[in-house]
C-alpha positions as CSV (number, residue, x, y, z in Angstrom):
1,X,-25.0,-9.5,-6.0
2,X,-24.4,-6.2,-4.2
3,X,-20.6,-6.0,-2.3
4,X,-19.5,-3.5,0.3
5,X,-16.3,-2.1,0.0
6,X,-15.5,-0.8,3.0
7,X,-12.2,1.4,3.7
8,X,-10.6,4.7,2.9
9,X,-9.0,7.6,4.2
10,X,-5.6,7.2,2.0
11,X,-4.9,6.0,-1.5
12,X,-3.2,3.1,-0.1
13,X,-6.9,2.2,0.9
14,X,-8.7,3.0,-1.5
15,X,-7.1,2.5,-4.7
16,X,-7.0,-1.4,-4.3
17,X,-10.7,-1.0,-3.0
18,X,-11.2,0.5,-6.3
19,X,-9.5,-2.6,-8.3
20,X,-11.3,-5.2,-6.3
21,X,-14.2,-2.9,-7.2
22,X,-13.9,-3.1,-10.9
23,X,-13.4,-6.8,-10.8
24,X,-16.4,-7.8,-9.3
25,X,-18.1,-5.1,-11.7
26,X,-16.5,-7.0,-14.5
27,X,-18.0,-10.3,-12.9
28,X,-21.8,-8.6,-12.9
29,X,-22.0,-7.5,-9.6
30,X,-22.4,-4.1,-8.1
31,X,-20.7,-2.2,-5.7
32,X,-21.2,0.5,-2.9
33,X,-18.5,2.0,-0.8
34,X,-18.6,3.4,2.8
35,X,-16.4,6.0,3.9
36,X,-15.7,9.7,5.0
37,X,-16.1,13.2,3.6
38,X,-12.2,13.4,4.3
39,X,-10.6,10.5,3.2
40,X,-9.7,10.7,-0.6
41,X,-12.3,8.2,-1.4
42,X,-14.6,11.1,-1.4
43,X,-12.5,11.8,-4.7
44,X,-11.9,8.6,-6.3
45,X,-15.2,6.5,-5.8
46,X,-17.6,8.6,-7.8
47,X,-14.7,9.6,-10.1
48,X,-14.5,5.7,-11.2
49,X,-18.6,5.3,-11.1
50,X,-19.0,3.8,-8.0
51,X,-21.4,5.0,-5.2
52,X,-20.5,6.3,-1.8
53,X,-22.4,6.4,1.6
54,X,-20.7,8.4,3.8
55,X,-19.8,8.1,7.9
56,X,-18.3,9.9,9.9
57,X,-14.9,8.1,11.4
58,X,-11.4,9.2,12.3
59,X,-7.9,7.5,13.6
60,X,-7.4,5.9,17.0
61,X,-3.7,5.8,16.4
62,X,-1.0,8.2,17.6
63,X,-3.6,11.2,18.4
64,X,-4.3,12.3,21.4
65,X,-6.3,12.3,24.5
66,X,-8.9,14.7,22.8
67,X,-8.3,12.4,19.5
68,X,-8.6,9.4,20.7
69,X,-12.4,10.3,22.3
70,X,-13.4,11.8,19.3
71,X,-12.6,8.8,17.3
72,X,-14.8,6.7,20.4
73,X,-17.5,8.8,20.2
74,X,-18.0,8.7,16.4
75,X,-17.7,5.0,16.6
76,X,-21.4,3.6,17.7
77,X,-23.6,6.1,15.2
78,X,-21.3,5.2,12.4
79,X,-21.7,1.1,13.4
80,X,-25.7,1.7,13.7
81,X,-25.6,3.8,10.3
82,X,-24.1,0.7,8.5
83,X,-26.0,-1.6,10.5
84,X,-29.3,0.2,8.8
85,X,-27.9,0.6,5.1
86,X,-26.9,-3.4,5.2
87,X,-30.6,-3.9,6.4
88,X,-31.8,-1.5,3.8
89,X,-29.0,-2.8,0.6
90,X,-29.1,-6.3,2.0
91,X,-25.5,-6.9,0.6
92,X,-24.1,-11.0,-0.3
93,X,-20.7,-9.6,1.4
94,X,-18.3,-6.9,2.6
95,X,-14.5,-6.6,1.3
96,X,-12.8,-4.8,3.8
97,X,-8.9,-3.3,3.4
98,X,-9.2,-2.4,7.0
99,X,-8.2,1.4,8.4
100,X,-10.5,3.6,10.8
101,X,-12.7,3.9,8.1
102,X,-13.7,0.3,8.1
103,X,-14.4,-0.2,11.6
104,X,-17.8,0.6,11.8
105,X,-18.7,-1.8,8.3
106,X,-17.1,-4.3,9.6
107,X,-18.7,-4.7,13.1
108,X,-22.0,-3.9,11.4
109,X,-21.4,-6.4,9.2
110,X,-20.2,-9.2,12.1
111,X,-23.5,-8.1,13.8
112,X,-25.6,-8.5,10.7
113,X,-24.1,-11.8,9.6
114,X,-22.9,-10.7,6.4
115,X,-20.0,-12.3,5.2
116,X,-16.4,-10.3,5.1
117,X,-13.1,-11.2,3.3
118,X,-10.7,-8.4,4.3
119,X,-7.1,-7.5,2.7
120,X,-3.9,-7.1,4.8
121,X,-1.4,-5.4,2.4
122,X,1.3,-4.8,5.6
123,X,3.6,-7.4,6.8
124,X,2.2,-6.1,10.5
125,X,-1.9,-6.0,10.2
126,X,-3.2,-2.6,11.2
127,X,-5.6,-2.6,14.3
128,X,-8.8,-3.1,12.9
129,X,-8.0,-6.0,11.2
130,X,-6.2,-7.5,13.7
131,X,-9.2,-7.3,16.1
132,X,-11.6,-8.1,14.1
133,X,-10.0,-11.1,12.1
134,X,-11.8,-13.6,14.0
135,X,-14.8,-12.6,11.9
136,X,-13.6,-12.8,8.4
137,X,-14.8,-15.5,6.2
138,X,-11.0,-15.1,4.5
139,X,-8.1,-12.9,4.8
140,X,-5.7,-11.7,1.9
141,X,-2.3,-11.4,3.0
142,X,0.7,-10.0,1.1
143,X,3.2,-11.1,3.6
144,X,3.9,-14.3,4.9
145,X,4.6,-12.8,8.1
146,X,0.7,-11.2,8.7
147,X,-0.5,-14.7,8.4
148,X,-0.2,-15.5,11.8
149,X,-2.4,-12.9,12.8
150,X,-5.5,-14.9,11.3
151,X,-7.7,-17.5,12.0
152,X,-5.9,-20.8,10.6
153,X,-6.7,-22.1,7.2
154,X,-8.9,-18.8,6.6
155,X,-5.8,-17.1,5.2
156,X,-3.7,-16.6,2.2
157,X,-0.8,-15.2,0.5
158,X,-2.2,-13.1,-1.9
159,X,-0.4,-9.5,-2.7
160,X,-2.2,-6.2,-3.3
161,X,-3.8,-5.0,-6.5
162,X,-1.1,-3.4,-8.9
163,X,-1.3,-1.8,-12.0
164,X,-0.4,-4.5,-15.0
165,X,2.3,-1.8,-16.2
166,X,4.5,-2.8,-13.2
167,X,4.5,-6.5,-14.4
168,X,5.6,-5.9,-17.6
169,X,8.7,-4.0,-16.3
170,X,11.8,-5.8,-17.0
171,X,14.7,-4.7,-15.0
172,X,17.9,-4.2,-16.6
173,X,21.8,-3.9,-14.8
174,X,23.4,-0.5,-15.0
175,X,26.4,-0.4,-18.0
176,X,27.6,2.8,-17.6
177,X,25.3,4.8,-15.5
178,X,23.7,4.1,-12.6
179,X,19.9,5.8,-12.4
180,X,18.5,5.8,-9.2
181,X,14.8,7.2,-8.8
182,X,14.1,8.9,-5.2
183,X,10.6,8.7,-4.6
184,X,9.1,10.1,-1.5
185,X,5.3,9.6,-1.7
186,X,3.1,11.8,-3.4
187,X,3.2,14.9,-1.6
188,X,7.4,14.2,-1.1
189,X,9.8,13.3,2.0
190,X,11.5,16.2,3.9
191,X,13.6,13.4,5.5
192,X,14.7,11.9,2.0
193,X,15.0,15.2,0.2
194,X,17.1,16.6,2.9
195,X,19.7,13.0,2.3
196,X,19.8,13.3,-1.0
197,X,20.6,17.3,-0.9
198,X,23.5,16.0,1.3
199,X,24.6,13.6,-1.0
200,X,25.0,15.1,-3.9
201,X,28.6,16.6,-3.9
202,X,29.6,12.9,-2.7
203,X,27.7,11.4,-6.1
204,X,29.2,14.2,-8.1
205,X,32.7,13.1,-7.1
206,X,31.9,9.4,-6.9
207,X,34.0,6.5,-8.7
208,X,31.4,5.9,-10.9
209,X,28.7,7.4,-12.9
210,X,25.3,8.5,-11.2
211,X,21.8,10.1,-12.6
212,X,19.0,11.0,-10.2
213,X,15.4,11.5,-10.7
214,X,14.0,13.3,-7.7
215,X,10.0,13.2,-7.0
216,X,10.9,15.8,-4.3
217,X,6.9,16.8,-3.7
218,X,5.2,20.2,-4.7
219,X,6.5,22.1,-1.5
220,X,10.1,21.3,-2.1
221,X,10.1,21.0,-6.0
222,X,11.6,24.3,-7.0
223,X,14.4,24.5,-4.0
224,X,15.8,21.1,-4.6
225,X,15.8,21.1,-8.9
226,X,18.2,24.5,-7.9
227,X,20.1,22.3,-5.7
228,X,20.3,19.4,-8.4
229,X,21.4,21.8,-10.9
230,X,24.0,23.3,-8.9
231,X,26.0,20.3,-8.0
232,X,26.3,18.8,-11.6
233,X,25.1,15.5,-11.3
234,X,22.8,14.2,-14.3
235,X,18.9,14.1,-13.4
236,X,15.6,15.5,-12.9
237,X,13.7,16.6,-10.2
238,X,9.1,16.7,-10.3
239,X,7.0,17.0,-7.8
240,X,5.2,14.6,-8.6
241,X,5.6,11.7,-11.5
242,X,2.4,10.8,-12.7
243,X,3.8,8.0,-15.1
244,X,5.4,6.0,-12.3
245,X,5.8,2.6,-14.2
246,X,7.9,4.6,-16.6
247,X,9.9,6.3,-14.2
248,X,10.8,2.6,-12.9
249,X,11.4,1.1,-15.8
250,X,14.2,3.7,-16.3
251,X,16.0,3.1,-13.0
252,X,18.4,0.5,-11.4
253,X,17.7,1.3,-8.2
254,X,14.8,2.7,-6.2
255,X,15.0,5.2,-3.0
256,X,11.4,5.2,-1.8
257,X,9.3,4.7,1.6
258,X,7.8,1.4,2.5
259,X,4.2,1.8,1.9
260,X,2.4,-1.1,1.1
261,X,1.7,-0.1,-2.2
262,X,5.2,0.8,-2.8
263,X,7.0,-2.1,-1.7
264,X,4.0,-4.1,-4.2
265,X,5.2,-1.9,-6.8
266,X,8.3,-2.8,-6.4
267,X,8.3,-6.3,-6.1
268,X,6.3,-6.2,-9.5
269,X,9.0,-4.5,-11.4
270,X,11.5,-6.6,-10.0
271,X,13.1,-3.5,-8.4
272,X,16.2,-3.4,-6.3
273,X,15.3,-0.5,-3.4
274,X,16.6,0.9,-0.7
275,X,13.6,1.4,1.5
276,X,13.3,4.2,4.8
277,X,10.7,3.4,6.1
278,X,8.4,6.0,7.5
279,X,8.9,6.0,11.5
280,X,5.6,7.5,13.0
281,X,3.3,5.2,10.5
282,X,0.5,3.1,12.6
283,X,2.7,0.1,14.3
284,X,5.2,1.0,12.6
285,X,4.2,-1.1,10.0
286,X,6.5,0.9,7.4
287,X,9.3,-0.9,9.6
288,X,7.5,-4.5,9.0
289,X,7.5,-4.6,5.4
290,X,11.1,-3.0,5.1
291,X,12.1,-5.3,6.8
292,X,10.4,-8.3,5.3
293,X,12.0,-7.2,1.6
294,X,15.6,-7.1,3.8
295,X,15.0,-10.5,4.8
296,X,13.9,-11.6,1.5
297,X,17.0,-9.9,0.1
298,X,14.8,-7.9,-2.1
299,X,15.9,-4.7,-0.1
300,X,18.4,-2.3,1.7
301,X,16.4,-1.1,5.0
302,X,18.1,1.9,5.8
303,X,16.1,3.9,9.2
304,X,15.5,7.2,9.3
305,X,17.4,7.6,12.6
306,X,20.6,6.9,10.8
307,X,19.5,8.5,7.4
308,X,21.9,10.9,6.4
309,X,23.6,11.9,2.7
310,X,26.6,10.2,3.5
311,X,25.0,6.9,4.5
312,X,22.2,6.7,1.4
313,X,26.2,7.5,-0.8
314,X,27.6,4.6,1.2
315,X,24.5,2.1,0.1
316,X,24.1,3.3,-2.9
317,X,28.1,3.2,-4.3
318,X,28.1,-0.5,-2.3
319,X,25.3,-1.6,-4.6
320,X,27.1,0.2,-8.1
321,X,30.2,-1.8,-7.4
322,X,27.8,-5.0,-7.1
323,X,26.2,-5.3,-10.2
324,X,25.7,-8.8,-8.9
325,X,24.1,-7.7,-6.1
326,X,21.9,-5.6,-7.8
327,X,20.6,-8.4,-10.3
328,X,20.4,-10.8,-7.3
329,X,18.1,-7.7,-5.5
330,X,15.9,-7.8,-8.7
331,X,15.1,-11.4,-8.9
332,X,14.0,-11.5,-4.9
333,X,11.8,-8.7,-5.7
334,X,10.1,-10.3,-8.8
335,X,10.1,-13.7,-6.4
336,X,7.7,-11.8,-4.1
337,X,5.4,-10.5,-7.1
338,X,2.1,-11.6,-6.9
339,X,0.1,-10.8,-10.0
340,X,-3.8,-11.2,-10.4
341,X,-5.0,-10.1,-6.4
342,X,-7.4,-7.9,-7.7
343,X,-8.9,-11.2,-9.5
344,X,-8.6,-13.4,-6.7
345,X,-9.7,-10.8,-3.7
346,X,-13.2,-10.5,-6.5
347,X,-13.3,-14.5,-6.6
348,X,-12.9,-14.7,-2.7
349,X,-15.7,-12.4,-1.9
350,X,-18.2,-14.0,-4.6
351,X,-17.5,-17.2,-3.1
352,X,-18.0,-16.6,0.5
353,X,-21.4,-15.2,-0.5
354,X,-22.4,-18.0,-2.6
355,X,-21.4,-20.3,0.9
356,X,-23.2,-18.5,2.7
357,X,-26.4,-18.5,0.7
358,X,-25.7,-22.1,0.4
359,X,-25.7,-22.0,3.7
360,X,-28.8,-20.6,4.6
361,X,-30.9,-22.4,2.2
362,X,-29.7,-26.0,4.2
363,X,-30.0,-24.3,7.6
364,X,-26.0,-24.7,7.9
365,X,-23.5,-22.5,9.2
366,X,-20.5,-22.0,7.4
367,X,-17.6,-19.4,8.0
């Protein structure tokens, strides 16, 4: 059978499209991807052997007037160019891990009757699959708190694709040293970076024992190492880490944003965090999934508005003097782990196209 994958635009799209991807290639099935010349899917699908059609599509979201018409506008050709490849590929279903870039897909695919099993890896679904939930055959969750936005009994906890390296992570309490790993996103946080150059000379004089390794981005690399250096607490700074299950397994205790695929990642490794979310992200789903490790006790949600060095010190020498804490932290995470969504998201999609096949061949309906 031929699958859709529809999404893209950032990695936190694409790179579990690309594990659901491989799945259902490991289960005999092909794949084709729709997306944009812009998105970073025009990168990572034909690098992993996948084929990409292209539309044009841009965000709704916090743009503006001029933006927001633009992103209108390119809305109908894009729906009747994926209306005319499904008549042309004639797929058995479309994944979808929602984003601008799967609007059009997923309405062609509504209109089309082709079956859709979409991904929600935020504890607040983003727009498009919030709207168009009504027409999903099943919807992956990774929150408990996004499955109210779906269709009853057509949703499940399910988690987002992580790499196996994260499971295999077994997190230790500090002894003597406390490592804490500040991770910013790929290209890096100004607003982090800034904190922990403002907490250093606190860490350096600190009761206890502290080692830092700073992902501080490409732009800010050089500036902050200097900075690190200079204030004589133990550490590292990169601008980037491209072993980032190593880089865990090292620390104690994780400074990071609350992407989706981060706060995956860190439930996987069983990682105690302190998560700032990201304030301007699309309904302020960031927010959402801070807050649903907080409530889990999984987390520290510190916002941004109150982000300063002194108060990332203050949580951080709170959770050294709690080892307790810390190992409580851990477990919560791991609780909220769910291995194998790749697998299952590949197993929901074959099914839903064998249903409706069935389907069609006894002159049924089914969802």
């Amino acid at each position: 059978m031929l699958f859709i994958m529809a999404g893209g635009g950032t990695g936190g799209h694409v790179v579990p499209l690309l594990a659901v991807a491989a799945e259902l290639r490991a289960m005999g099935h092909a794949c084709l991807f729709v997306g944009t010349r812009h998105g970073i899917e025009n990168r990572l699908v034909p690098q992993a052997g996948f084929p990409l059609e292209w539309i044009e599509a841009w965000g709704f979201q916090r743009m503006g007037l001029a933006g927001r018409l633009r992103a209108l506008a390119s809305l109908p050709p894009a729906v009747w160019r994926c209306l005319r490849l499904m008549r042309r590929a004639r797929p058995a279903g479309l994944f979808s891990m929602g984003g601008y870039a799967a609007a059009a897909p997923m309405l062609a695919a509504a209109a089309a009757g082709v079956p859709m099993v979409l991904m929600e890896p935020n504890a607040m679904p983003g727009l498009v699959n919030r709207r168009l939930a009504r027409f999903a055959a099943r919807a992956l969750v990774s929150f408990e708190e996004a499955l109210r936005w779906f269709p009853p009994g057509r949703a499940e906890l399910c988690g987002l694709p992580v790499r196996p390296a994260f499971f295999d992570i077994r997190w230790q309490p500090p002894q003597d040293t406390l490592r804490i790993l500040v991770v910013g996103g790929s290209r890096g946080s100004r607003a982090l970076n800034r904190a922990v150059a403002e907490s250093l000379p606190l860490f350096r004089s600190a009761p206890f024992r502290a080692e830092i390794t700073w992902q501080a981005g490409a732009a800010e690399a050089e500036a902050r190492e200097r900075e690190l250096a200079a204030s004589g607490v133990p550490g590292r700074v990169d601008a980037f880490l491209d072993d980032m299950p190593a880089a865990y397994a090292r620390a104690h205790l994780v400074v990071s944003r609350a992407g989706a695929g981060a706060v995956a990642e860190l439930a996987a490794a069983g990682m105690p965090s302190i998560l700032v979310p990201f304030p301007y992200a699309a309904d302020n789903h960031q927010f959402h999934n801070a807050d649903a490790m907080r409530r889990a006790g999984a987390a520290v949600l510190l916002e941004e508005a109150r982000l300063s060095g002194q108060a990332l010190y203050e949580e951080a020498a709170r959770l050294a003097g709690s080892p307790g804490e810390l190992e409580r932290m851990s477990r919560a995470a791991r609780s909220l782990a769910r291995p194998g969504a790749a697998r299952r998201a590949a197993e929901a999609l074959a099914g839903a196209a064998r249903r409706r096949a069935e389907a069609s061949l006894t002159g049924g309906r089914r969802p």
